[in-house]
MARDOZA-885576 format. One line per field, with one value per residue (C-alpha): x, y, z; residue number from 1. Coordinates in nm, 2 decimals. Layout:
# residues N
c1 = X | ...;
c2 = Y | ...;
c3 = Z | ...;
resi = NUM | ...;
# end
This chain:
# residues 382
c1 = -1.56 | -1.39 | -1.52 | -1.34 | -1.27 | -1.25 | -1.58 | -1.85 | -2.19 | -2.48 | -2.86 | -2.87 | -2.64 | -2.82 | -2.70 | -2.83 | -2.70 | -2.58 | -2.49 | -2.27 | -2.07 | -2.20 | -2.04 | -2.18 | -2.13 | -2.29 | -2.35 | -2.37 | -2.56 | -2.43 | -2.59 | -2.40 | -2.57 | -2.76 | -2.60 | -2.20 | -1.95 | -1.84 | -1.95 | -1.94 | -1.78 | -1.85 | -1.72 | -1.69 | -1.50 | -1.60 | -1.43 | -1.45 | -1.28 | -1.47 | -1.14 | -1.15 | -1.00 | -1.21 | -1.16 | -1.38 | -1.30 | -1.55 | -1.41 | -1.59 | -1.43 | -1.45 | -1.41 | -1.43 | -1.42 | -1.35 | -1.11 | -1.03 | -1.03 | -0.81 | -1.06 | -0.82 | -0.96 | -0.95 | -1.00 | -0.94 | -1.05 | -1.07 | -1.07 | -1.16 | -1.15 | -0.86 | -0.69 | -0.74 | -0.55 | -0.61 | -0.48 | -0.56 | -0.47 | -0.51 | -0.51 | -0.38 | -0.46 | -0.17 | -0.29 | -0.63 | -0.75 | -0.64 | -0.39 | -0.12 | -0.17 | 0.05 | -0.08 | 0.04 | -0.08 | 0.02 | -0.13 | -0.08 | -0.28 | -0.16 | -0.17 | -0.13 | 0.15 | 0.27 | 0.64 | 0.70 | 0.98 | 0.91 | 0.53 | 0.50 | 0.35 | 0.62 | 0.56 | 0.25 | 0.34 | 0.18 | 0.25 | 0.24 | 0.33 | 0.31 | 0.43 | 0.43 | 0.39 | 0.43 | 0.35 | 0.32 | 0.18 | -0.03 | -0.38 | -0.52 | -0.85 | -1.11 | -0.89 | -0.54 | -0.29 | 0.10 | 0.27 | 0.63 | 0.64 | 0.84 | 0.72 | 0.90 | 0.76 | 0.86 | 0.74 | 0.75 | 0.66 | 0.54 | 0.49 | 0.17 | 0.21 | 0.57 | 0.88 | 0.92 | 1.29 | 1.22 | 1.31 | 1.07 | 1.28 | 1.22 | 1.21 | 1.25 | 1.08 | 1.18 | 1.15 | 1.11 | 0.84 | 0.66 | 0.32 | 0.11 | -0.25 | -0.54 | -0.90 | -1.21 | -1.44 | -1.77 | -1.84 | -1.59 | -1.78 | -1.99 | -1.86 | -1.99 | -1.75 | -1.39 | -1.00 | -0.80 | -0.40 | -0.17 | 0.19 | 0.46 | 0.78 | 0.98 | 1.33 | 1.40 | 1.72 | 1.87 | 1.89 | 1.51 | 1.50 | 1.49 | 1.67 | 1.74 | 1.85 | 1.58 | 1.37 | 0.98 | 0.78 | 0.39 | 0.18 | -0.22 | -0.49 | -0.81 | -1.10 | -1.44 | -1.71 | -2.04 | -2.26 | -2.67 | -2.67 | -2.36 | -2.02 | -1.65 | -1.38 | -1.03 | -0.76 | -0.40 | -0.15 | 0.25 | 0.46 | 0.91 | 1.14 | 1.53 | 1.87 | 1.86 | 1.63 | 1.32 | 1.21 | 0.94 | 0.72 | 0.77 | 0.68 | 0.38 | 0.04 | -0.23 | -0.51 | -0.88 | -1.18 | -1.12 | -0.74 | -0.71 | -0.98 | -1.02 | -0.71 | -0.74 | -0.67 | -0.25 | -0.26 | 0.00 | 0.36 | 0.71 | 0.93 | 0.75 | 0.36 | 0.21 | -0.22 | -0.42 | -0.84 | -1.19 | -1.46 | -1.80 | -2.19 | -2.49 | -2.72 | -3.04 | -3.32 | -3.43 | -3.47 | -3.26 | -3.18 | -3.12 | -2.93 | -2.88 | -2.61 | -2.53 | -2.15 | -1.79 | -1.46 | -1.18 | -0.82 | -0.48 | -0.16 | 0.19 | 0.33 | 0.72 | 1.02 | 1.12 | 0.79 | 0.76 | 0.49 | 0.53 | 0.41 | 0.05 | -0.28 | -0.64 | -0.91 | -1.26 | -1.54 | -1.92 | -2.09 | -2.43 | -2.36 | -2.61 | -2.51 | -2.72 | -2.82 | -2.54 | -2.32 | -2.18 | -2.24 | -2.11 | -2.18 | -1.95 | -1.81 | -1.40 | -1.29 | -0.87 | -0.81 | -0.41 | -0.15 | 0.20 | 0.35 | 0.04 | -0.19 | -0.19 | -0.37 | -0.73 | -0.96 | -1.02 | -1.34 | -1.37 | -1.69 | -1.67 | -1.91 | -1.79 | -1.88 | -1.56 | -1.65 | -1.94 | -2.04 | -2.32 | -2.37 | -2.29 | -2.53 | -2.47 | -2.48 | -2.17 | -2.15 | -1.97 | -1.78 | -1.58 | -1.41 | -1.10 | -1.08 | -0.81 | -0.68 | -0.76 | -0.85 | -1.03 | -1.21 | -1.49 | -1.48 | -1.31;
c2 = 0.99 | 0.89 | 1.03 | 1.28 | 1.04 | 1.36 | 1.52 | 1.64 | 1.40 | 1.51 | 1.58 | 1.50 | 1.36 | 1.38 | 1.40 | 1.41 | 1.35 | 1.63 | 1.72 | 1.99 | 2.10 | 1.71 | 1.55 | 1.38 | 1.40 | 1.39 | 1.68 | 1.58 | 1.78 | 1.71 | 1.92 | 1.94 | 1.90 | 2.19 | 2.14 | 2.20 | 2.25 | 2.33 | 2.11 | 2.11 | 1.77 | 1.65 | 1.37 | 1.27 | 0.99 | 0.88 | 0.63 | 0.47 | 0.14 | 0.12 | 0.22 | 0.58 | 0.67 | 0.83 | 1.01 | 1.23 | 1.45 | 1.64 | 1.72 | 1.98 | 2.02 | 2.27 | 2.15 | 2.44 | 2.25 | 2.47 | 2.72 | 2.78 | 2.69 | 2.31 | 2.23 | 2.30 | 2.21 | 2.37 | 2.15 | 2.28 | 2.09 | 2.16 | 1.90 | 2.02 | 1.79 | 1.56 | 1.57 | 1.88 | 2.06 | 2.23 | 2.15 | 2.31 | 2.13 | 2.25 | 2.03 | 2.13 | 1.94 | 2.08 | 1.93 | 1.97 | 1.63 | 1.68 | 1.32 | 1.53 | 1.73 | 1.88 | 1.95 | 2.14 | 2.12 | 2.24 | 2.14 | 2.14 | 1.89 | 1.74 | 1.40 | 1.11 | 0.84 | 0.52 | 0.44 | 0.07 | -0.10 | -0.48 | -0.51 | -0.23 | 0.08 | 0.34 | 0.67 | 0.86 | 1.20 | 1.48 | 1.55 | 1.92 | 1.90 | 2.08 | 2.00 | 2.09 | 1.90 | 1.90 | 1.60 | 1.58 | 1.33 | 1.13 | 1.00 | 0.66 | 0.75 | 0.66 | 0.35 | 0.52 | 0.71 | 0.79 | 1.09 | 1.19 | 1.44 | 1.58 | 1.66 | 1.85 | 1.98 | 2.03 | 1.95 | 1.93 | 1.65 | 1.70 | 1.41 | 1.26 | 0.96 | 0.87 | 0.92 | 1.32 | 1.26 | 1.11 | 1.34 | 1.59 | 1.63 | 1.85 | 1.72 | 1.79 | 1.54 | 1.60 | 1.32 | 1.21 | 0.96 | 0.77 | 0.62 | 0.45 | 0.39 | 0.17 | 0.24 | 0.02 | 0.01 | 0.11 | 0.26 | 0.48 | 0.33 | 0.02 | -0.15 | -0.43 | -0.50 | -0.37 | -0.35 | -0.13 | -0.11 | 0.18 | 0.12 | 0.41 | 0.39 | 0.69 | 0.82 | 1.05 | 1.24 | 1.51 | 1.69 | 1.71 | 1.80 | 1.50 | 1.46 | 1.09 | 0.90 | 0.62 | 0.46 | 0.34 | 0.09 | 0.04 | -0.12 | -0.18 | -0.39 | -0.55 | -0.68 | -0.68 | -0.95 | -1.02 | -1.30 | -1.13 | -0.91 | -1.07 | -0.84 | -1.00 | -0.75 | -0.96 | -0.68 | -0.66 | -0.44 | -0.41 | -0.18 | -0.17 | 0.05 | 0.02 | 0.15 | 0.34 | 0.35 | 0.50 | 0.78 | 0.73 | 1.03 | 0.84 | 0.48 | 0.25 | 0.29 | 0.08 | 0.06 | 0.17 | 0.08 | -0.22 | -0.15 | -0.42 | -0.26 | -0.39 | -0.12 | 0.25 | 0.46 | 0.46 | 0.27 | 0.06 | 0.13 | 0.04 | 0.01 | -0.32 | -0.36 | -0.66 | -0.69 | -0.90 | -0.87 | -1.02 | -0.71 | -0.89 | -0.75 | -0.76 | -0.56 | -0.56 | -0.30 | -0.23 | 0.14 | 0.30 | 0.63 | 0.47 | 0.13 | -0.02 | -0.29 | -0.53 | -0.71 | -0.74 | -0.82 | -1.05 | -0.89 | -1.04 | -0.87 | -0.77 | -0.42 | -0.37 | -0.33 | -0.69 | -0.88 | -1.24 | -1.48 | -1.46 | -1.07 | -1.16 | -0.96 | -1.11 | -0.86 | -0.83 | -0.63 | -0.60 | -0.29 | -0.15 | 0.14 | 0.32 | 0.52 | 0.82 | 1.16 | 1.32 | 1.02 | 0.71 | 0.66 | 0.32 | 0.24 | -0.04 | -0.20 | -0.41 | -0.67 | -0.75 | -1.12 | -1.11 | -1.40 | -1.50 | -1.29 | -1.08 | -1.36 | -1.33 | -1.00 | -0.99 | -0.95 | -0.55 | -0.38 | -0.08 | 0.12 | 0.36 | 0.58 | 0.73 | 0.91 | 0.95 | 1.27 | 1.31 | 1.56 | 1.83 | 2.00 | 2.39 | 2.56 | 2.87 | 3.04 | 2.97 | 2.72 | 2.44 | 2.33 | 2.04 | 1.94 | 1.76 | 1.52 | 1.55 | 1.16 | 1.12 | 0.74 | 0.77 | 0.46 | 0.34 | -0.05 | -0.08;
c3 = -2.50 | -2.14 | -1.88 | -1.63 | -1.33 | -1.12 | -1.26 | -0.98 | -0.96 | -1.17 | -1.12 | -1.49 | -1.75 | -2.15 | -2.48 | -2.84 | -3.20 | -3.39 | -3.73 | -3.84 | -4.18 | -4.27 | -3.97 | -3.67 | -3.35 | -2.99 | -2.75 | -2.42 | -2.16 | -1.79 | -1.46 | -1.18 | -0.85 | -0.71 | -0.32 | -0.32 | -0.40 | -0.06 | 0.24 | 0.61 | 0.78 | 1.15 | 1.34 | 1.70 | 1.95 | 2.27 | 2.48 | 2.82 | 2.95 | 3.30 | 3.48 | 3.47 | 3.14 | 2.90 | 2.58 | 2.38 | 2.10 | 1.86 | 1.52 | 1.20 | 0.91 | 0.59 | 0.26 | -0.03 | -0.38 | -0.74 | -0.59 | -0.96 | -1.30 | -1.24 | -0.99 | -0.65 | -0.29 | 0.02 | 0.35 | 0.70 | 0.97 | 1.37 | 1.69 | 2.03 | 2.31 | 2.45 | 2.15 | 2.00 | 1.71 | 1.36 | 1.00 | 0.66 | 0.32 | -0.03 | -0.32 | -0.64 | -1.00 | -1.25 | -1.58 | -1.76 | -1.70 | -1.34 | -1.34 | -1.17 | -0.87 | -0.56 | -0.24 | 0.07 | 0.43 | 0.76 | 1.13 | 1.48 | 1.74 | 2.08 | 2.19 | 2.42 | 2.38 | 2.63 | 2.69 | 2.76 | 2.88 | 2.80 | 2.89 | 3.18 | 3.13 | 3.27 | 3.15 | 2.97 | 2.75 | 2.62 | 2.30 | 2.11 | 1.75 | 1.44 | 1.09 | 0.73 | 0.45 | 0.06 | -0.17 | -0.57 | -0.72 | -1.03 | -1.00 | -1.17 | -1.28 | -1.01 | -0.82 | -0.70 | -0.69 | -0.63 | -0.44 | -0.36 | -0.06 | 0.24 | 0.58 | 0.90 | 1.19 | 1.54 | 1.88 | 2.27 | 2.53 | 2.92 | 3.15 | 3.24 | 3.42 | 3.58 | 3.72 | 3.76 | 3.68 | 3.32 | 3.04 | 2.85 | 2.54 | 2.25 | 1.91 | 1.56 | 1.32 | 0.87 | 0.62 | 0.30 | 0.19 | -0.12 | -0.09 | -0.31 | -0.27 | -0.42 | -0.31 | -0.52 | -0.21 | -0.30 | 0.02 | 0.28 | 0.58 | 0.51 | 0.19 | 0.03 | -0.27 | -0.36 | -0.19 | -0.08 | -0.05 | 0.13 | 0.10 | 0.21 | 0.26 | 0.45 | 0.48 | 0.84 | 0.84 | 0.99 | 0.63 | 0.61 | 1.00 | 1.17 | 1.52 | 1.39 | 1.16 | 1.03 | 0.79 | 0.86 | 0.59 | 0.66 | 0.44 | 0.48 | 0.32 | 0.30 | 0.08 | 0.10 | 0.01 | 0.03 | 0.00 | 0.03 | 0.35 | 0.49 | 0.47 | 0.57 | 0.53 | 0.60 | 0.68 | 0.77 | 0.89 | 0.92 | 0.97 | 1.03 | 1.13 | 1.02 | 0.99 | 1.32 | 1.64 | 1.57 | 1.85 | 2.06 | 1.92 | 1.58 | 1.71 | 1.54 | 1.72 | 1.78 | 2.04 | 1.98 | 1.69 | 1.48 | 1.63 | 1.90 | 2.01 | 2.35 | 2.42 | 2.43 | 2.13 | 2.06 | 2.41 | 2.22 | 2.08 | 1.89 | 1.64 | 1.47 | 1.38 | 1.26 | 1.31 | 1.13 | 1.15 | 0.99 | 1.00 | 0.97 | 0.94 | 0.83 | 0.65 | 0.94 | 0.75 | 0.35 | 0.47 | 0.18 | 0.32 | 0.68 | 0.64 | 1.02 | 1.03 | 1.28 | 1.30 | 1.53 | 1.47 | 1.54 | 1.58 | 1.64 | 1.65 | 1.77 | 1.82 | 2.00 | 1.95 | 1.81 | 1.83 | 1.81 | 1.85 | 2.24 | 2.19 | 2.03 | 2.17 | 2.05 | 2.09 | 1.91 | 1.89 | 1.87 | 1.72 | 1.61 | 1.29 | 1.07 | 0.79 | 0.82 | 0.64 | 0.83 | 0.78 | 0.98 | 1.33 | 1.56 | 1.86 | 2.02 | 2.24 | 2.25 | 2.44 | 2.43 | 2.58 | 2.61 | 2.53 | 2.62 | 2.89 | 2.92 | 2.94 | 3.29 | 3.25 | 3.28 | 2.96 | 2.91 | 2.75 | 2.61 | 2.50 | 2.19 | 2.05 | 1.69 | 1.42 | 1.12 | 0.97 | 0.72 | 0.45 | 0.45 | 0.11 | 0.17 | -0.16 | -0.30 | -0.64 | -0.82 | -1.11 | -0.95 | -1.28 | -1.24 | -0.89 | -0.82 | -0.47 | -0.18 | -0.20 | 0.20 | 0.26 | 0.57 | 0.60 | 0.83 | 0.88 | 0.52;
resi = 1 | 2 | 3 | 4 | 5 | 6 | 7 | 8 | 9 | 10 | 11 | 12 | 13 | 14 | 15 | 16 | 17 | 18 | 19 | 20 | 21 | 22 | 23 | 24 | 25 | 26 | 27 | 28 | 29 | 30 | 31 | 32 | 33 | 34 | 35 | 36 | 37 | 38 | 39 | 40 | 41 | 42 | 43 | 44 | 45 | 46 | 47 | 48 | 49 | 50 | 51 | 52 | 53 | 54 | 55 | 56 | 57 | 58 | 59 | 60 | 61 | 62 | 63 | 64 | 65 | 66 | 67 | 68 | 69 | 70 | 71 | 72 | 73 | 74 | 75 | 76 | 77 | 78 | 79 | 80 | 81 | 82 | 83 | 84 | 85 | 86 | 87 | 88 | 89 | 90 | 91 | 92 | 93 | 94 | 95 | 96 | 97 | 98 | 99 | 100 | 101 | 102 | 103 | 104 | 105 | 106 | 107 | 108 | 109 | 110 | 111 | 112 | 113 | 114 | 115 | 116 | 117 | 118 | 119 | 120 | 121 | 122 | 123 | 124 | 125 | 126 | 127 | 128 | 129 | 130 | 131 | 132 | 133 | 134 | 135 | 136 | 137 | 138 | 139 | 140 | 141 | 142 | 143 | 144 | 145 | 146 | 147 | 148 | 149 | 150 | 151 | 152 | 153 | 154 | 155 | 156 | 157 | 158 | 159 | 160 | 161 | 162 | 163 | 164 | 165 | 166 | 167 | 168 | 169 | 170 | 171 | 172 | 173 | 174 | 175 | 176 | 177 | 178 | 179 | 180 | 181 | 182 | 183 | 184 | 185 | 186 | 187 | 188 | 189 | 190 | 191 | 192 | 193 | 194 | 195 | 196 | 197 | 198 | 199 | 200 | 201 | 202 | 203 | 204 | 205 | 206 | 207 | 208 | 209 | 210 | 211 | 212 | 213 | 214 | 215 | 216 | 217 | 218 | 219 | 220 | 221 | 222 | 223 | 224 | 225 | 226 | 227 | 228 | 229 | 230 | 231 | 232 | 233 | 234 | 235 | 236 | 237 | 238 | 239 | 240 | 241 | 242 | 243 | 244 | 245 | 246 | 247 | 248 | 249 | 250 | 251 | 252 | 253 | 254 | 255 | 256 | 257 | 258 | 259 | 260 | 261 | 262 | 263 | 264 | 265 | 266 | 267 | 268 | 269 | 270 | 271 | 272 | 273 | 274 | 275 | 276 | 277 | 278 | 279 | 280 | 281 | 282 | 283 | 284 | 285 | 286 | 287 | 288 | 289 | 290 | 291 | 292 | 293 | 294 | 295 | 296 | 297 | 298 | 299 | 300 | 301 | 302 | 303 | 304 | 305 | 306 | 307 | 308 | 309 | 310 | 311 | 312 | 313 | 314 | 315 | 316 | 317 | 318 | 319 | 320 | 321 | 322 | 323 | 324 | 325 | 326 | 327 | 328 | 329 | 330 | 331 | 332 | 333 | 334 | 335 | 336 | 337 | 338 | 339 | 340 | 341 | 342 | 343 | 344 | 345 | 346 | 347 | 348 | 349 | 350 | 351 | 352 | 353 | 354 | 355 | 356 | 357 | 358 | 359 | 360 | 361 | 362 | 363 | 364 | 365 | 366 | 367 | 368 | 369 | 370 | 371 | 372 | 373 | 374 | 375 | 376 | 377 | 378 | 379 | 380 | 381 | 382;
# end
């Protein structure tokens, strides 16, 4: 028989021949594990680039698995510090096998975002949004899946850094979008084998709330290999916007971890993204339940308006990361040497300290049954 791709991990998975009426057959005896099926996440950032900006944020999360008989989930998720905000999801299987699903979500968070004009920093924002989403979808057994969804929300900005006199607009963000999603990595954080793909393409317009008119496509990838205790994990990025000018609260990001990472997190901004990076470590221990890895990265990329080659940032990274009992922990440190207009810039460093959130079985005495999965590819280094 195939197995239920979606089916919870078991202490103990048996079976024996049987014979009934003159027929055989096999019963199969599978225990679900005693911890679950709801678990407490935790995560944390910190940042510093040695110039006085620093950000921190410390996130825990709820996840309540086997809300009912299809196997629903139930995640909500709160982040205090400079970014903080609140979102709950549930995730809904329709069918028996649990191949279709739909899931709903709402949040609110607030965050920082730069306004450029050419190269110069001339503005810093505050953001304070909060959105709605709902998404249906199939699942491929254990490797992918597809979703149709819609999302609105609305917004505010206040000024940071800048000319008083610049605008604070409010803002109404609605859109339409289709993603599709492969994920074969054998590990969230520190994988040794597998790929992963995330390609999405979105429609904004004013009929599904949007202040603009426009259309975004992103696409992300990467592989991983080994060769003994060596990883390389080749990765790229890209991301357009079309048919209309794309507002700045719905600009590309990057900046941060693995991110050109010698910048701060969303430092960066526009209407085009295009990175390309080579994740490497090593495997430094044979302590199974403490693996201690050693590695760094090299980053390249573009992120404007209309980037060319003129607009290309190198950065890189060094990092120490264990993946621990409680989960994933780095410790690291970027470095961002700048090219063509910027290269007169000096290089810029930035030291980060994070921990993606990580599961902590939540026991009680309820039989756990089978469980579904909300399809969220957070990744580590992957």
């Amino acid at each position: 028989a195939d197995q239920d791709p979606q089916a919870p991990p078991s202490d103990h998975v048996g079976g024996q021949v049987v014979e009934r009426d003159g027929v055989s057959g096999v019963v199969i005896d599978a225990r679900a594990k005693s911890w679950g099926p709801n678990y407490l996440q935790f995560g944390m950032d910190l940042e510093d680039d040695f110039e006085g900006d620093t950000l921190y944020n410390i996130r825990v999360a709820y996840l309540q698995t086997v809300r009912n008989l299809r196997g629903a989930e139930w995640r909500t998720a709160i982040t205090v510090g400079q970014e903080p905000g609140i979102a709950t999801e549930w995730y809904q299987p329709i069918d028996r096998v649990r191949r279709y699903f739909v899931n709903a979500g709402v949040g609110y968070q607030k965050f920082n975002l730069n306004q450029y004009e050419g190269d110069d920093r001339v503005a810093e924002y505050r953001f304070t949004e909060a959105t709605a989403i709902l998404a249906a979808g199939r699942v491929f057994s254990n490797w992918g899946e597809f979703r149709l969804g819609v999302e609105t929300g609305t917004g505010d900005t206040s000024l940071r850094v800048g000319d008083p006199d610049l605008e604070t607009p409010d803002f109404d963000l609605g859109r339409a979008f289709a993603r599709f999603a492969v994920d074969t990595l054998d590990n969230s954080y520190f994988p040794t084998q597998g790929a992963f793909l995330q390609t999405t393409y979105s429609w904004h317009r004013p009929g599904f709330g949007d202040d603009e008119s426009f259309d975004q496509a992103a696409l992300e990838a990467g592989v991983a290999l080994s060769f003994g205790r060596y990883t390389i994990i080749p990765n790229v990025e890209l991301g357009k916007s079309t048919r209309g000018d794309t507002p700045f609260y719905a600009l590309f990001r990057a900046g941060g971890f693995l991110r050109l990472s010698g910048f701060e997190s969303n430092e960066l901004s526009g209407q085009e993204i295009a990175l390309g990076s080579a994740v490497f470590y090593r495997r430094m221990n044979d302590i199974t339940f403490l693996p201690v890895y050693f590695g760094g990265s090299v980053e390249y990329g573009a992120i404007g308006d209309d980037i060319d080659t003129d607009d290309g940032k190198a950065a890189g990274s060094l990092f120490l990361g264990a993946d621990s009992f409680f989960g994933p922990l780095y410790l690291g440190a970027g470095f961002a040497a700048l090219t063509g207009q910027d290269a007169q810039e000096p290089v810029r460093k930035v030291v980060e300290v994070r921990q993606p959130l990580s599961e902590v079985g939540v026991w009680y005495f309820l039989h756990p049954g089978a469980c579904g999965g909300l399809f969220l590819l957070h990744r580590g280094l992957g």
